[in-house]
C-alpha positions in Angstrom: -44.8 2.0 -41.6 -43.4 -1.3 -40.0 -45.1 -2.7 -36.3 -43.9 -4.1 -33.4 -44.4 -4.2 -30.0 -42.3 -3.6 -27.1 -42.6 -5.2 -23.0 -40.9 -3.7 -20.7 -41.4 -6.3 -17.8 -40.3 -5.9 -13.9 -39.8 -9.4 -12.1 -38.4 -10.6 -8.6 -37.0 -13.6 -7.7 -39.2 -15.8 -5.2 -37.8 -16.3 -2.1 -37.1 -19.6 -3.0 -35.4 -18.7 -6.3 -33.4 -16.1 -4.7 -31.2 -18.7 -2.2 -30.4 -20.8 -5.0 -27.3 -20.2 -7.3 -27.2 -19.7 -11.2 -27.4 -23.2 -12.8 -24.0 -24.8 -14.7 -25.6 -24.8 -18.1 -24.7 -21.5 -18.9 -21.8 -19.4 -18.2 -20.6 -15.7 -18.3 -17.7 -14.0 -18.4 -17.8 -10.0 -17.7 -15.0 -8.0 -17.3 -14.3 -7.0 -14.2 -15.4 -3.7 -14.4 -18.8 -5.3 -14.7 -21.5 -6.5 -12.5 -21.9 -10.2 -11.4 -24.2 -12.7 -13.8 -27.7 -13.2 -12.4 -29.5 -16.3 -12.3 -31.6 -14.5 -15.0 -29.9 -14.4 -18.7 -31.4 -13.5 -22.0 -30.0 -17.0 -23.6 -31.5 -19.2 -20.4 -35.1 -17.3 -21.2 -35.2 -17.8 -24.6 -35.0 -21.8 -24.1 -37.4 -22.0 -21.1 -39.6 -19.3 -22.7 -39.7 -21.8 -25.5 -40.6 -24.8 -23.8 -43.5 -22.9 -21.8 -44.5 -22.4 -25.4 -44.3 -26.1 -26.7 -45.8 -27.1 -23.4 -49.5 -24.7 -23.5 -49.2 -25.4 -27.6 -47.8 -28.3 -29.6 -49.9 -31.5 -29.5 -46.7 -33.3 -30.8 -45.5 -32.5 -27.7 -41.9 -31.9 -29.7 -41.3 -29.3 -31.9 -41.7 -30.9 -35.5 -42.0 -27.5 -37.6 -38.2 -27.0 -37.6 -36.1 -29.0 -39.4 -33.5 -31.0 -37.6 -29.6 -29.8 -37.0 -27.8 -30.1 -40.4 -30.3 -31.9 -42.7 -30.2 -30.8 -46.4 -32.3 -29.9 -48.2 -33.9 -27.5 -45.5 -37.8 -28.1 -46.0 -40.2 -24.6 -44.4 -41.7 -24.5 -41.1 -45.3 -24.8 -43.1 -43.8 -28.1 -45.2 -43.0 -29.9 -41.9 -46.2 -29.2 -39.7 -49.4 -27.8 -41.1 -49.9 -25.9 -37.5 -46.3 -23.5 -38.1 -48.8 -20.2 -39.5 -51.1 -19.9 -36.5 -48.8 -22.0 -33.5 -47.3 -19.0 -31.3 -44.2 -21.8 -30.9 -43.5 -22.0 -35.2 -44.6 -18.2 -35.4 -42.0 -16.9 -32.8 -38.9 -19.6 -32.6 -39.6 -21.5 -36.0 -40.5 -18.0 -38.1 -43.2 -19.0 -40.0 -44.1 -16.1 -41.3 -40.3 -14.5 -41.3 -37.2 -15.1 -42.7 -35.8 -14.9 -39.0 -37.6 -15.5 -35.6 -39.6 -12.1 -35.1 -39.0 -11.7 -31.4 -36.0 -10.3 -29.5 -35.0 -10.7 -25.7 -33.2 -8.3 -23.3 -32.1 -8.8 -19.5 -30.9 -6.3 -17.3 -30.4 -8.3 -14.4 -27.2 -7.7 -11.9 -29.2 -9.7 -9.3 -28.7 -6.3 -6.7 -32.2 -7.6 -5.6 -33.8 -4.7 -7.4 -36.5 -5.6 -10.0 -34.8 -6.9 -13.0 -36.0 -6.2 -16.2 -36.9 -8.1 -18.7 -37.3 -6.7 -22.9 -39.3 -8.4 -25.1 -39.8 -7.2 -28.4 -42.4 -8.8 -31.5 -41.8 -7.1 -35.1 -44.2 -7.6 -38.1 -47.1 -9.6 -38.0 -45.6 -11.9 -34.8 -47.2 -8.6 -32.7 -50.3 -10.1 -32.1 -49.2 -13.3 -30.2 -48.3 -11.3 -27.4 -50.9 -12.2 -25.4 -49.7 -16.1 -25.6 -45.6 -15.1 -25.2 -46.6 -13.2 -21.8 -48.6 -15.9 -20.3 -46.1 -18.2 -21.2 -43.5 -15.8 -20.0 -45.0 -15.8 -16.9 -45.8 -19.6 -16.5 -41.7 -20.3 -17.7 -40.5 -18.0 -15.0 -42.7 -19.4 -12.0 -41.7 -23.0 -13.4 -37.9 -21.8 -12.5 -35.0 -21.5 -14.6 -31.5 -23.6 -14.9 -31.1 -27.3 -13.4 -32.0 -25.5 -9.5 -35.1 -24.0 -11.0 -35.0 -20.1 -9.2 -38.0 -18.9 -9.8 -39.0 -15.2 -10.7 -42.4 -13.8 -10.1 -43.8 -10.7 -12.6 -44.0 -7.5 -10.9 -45.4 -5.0 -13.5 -45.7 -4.8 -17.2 -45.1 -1.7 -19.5 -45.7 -1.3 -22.9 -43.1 0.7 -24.6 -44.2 3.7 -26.9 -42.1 4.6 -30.1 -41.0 7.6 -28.4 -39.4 5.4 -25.6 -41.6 6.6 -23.0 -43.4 3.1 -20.7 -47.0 2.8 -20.0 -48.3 0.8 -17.3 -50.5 -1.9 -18.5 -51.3 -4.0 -15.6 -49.3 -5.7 -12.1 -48.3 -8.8 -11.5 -51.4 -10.8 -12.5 -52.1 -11.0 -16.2 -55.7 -11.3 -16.4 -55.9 -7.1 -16.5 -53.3 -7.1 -19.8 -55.6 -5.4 -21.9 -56.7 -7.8 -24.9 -56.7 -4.9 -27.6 -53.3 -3.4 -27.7 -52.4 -2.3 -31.1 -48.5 -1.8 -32.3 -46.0 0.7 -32.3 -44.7 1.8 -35.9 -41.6 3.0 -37.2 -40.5 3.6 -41.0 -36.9 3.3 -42.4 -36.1 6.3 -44.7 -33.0 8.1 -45.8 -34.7 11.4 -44.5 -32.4 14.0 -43.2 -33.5 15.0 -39.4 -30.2 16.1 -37.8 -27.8 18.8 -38.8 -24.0 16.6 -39.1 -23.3 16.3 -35.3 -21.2 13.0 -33.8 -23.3 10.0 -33.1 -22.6 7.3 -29.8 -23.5 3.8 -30.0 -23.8 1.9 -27.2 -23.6 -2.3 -27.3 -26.0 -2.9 -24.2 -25.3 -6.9 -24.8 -22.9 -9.1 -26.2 -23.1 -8.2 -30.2 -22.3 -10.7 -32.7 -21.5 -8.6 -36.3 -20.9 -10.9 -39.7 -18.6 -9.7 -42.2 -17.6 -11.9 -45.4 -19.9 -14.5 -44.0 -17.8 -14.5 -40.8 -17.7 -13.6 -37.5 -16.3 -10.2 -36.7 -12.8 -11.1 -35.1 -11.7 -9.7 -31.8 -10.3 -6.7 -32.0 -11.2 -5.9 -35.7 -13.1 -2.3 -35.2 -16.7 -1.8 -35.8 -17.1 0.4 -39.0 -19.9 2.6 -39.4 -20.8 0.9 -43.1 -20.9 -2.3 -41.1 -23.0 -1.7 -38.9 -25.6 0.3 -40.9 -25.3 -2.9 -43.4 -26.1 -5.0 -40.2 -29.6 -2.6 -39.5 -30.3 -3.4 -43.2 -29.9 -6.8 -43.3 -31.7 -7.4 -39.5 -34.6 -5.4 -41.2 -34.8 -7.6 -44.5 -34.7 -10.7 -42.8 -38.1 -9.5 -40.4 -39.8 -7.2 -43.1 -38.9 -8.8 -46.2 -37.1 -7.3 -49.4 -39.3 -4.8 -50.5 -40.8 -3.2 -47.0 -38.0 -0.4 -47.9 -37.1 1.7 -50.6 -33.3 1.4 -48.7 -33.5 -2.2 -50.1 -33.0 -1.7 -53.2 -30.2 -3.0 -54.4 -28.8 0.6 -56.5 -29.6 2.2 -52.9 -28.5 0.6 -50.5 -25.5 0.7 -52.3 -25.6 4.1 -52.5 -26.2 4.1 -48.1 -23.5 1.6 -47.6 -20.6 3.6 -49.7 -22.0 7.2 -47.6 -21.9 4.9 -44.5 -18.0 3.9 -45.0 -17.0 7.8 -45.1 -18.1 7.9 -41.7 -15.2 8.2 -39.4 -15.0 6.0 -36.1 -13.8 8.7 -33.4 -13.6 6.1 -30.4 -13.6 3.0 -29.9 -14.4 1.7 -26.1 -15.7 -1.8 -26.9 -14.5 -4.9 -25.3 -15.8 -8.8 -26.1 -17.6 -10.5 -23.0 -18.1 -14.2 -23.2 -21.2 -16.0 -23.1 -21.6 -19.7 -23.1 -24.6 -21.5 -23.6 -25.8 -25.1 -23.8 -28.2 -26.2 -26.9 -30.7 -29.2 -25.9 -31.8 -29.3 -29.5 -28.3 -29.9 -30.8 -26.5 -31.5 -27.5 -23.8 -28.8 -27.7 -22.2 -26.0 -26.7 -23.0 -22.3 -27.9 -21.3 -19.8 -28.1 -22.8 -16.3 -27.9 -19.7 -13.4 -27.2 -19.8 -10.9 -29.0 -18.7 -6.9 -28.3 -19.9 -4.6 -25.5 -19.5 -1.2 -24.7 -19.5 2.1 -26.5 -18.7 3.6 -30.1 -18.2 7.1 -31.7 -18.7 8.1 -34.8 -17.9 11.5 -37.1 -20.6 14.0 -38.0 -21.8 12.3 -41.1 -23.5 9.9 -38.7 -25.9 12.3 -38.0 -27.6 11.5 -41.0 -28.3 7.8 -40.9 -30.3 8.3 -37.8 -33.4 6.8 -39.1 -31.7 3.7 -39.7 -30.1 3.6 -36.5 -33.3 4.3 -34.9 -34.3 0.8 -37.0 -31.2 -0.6 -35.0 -32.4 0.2 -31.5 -35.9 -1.5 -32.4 -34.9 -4.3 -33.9 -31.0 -5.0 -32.4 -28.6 -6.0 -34.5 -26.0 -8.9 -35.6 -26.6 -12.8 -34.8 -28.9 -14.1 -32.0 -31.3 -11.6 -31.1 -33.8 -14.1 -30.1 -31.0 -14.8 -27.5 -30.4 -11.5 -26.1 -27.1 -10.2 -28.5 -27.5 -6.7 -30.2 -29.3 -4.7 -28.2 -27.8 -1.0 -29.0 -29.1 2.5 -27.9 -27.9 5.4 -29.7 -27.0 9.2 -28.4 -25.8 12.6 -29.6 -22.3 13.3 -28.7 
């Protein structure tokens, strides 16, 4: 059985925050069929988030436990700062203890002036630094995000069960979070729950699939192999090689080559642009990827396990930044 742990987390924007407009260091492009950016963006979070972090944590007072933009040979987290095992900062955006950082963000923000909603997930051992993450959470969003600083204020905060129900675990003021929680579990398996039935997949946010070592192009359809290979790889990279049996290398062979007789049935995906800006490299990033909805044939039915894996973990490239969030449904 693998943990992590789930926040769902309502905030507002102050009334401060909320006459100010989104900042210029990020951009994003929906469709027009979809609703407005708000000031509040999964790939602005994940850079405040970590400066909150670096802020309550790092004596240094700069991140030394990753190692700089292009330098070769790449030395660990541990090698470069003898503080990376037990820092929340080199435990969440260094990964420590992981072969990728064990944390994924979420926004659903249309900035309606409903409570958006923020999704933070923690996977392996990373579960126990909640307590830091949401108190630096909380002190990133009242600090303000972007160059105008809007600042959000946290309404309510729900811990997610692994049957996707939310339980309240205290208002806006964090000193009720309880200080015991314990993690959710799930376990990746080739059982057989579902008789073969059509499987949807929906791309919540921008996601950014690899094949060959590249980018999935535009346009180039989202097979059902690829994406199971994705869960896999997602999985490996927070659990390690031998958390699953599926990891094997003679069965996940076996799952991939089953995977690629599953027929895509629709395709109603289309790429939204996201631009971000890097202060750690003085650049640009860029963080499309696909969004919308995918069905696939009956033999999907079968893989549901690892697709459940999918929705807890997300998939593709930049998690940590929002991309990959997916949610699956019988047809």
């Amino acid at each position: 059985m693998h943990p992590y742990l789930r926040f769902h987390i309502l905030v507002k924007p102050t009334e401060e925050g909320s006459r100010r407009r989104p900042g210029r260091h990020l951009e994003v492009l929906y469709p027009p069929s979809e609703p407005g950016p708000s000031a509040l963006t999964s790939p602005r979070l994940r850079r405040v988030l970590g400066k909150a972090l670096l802020d309550a944590f790092c004596p240094f007072g700069a991140p030394r436990c990753e190692t700089p933009p292009r330098a070769a040979p790449r030395a660990t987290p541990a090698e470069l700062c003898h503080l990376a095992d037990t820092c929340p900062y080199g435990v969440l955006y260094a990964g420590s203890r992981s072969r990728r950082p064990p944390f994924a963000l979420y926004v659903a923000a249309d900035g309606s002036g409903a409570p958006d909603l923020v999704e933070v997930s923690l996977y392996g051992p990373a579960w126990r630094a909640y307590p830091w993450l949401l108190a630096a959470l909380e002190r990133a969003l009242g600090t303000g995000l972007g160059k105008e600083r809007q600042r959000w204020r946290i309404e309510r905060i729900f811990k997610v069960t692994a049957d996707g129900r939310r339980r309240k675990l205290c208002g806006g003021d964090l000193a009720a979070l309880p200080s015991d929680l314990g993690p959710e579990h799930f376990r990746l398996t080739a059982d057989r729950y579902l008789p073969p039935q059509p499987m949807a997949v929906e791309l919540l946010s921008p996601t950014r699939l690899v094949r060959d070592g590249r980018l999935l192009p535009r346009g180039m359809p989202v097979t059902f192999d690829l994406l199971i290979a994705r869960i896999l790889d997602r999985f490996r990279g927070l659990y390690g090689d031998g958390s699953s049996e599926l990891l094997r290398p003679s069965v996940r062979a076996e799952i991939e080559e089953a995977a690629s007789r599953v027929p895509l049935l629709r395709d109603e995906t289309r790429w939204i642009e996201v631009r971000d800006y890097s202060a750690r490299t003085g650049s640009e990033l860029l963080l499309g990827g696909l969004y919308g909805r995918l069905l696939y044939g009956e033999p999907a039915a079968r893989f549901l396990p690892v697709l459940r894996a999918g929705e807890v973990l997300h998939l593709g490239k930049n998690p940590a930044s929002g991309c990959g969030r997916m949610r699956i449904g019988l047809q």
